[in-house]
N, C-alpha and C positions, 0 to 999 in steps of 0.2 A: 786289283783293288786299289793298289798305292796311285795310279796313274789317275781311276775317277776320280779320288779323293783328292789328288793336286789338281785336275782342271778345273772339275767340282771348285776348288779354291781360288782357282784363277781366273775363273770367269765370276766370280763375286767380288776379288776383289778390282776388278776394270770396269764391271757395272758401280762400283760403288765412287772409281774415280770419274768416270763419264758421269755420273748424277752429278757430284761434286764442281766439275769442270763446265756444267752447262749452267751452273745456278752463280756461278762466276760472273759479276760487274765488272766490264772494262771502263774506263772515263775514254773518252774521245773529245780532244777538241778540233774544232774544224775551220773555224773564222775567231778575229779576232778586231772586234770594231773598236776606235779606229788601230788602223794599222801601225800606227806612231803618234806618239806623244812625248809630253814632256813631265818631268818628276813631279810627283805632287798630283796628278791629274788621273782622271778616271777612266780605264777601259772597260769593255765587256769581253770576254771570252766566252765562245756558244760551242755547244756539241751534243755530247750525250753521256749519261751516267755522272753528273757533276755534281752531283745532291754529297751531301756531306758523309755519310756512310761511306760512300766510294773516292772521294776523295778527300781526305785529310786539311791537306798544304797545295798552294801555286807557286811556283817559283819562273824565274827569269834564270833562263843558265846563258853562256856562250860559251859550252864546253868543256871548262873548266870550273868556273865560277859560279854555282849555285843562289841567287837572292831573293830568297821567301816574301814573299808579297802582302801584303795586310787586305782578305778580300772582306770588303763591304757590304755585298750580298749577294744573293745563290738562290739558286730553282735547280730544280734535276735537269735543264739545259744550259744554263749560265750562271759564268761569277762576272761582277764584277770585280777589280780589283785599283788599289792605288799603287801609283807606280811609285818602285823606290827610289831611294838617293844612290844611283849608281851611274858609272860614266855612259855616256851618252854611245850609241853603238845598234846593232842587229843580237837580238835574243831571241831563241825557242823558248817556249813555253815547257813547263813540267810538273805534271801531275806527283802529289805523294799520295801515298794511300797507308796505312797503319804496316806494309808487308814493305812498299815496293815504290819507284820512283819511274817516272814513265816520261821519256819525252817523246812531245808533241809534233806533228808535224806542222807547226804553223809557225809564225816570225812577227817578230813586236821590234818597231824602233823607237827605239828614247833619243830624244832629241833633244840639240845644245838646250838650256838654261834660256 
């Protein structure tokens, strides 16, 4: 009897994280038009799950260095965003979301002044 009653429990609770884990939003970004710019100026970043729900904040990392992005506007495919005042260089992109921070597989160059 003790043994249905554990699996009996064990398979409700993996059905309940498999429900939980499918109805999960990832952001995906995939392209990042243009590939480089300069501070002050406008990209688009495209993918998927970009709607505001799913993701929070943008940021510019290089590893280290984390710099939140001020985006302008959004569709559940694309932000645009302005680029910051940071030195000029090669940056992944990064998703936040209310949980969790997610880098990007894509690269954005900012370029001298």
């Amino acid at each position: 009897m003790k043994r249905f009653v554990f699996t009996t429990l064990l398979v409700c609770v993996c059905t309940a994280f498999l429900t939980f884990a499918a109805d999960t939003k990832v952001a995906r970004v995939t392209t990042v038009e243009p590939d480089s710019g300069k501070v002050g100026e406008i990209a688009l970043a495209k993918g998927e799950n970009l709607n505001k729900d799913v993701v929070a904040d943008l940021y510019l990392t290089d590893g280290k260095n984390d710099t939140k992005v001020v985006i302008t506007e959004r569709t559940n495919d694309s932000i645009s965003f302005k680029i910051p005042q940071i030195k000029a260089g090669r940056y992944r992109l990064m998703t936040g979301s209310k949980t969790s921070l997610i880098e990007q597989p894509v690269m954005f160059e900012v370029s001298e002044q």
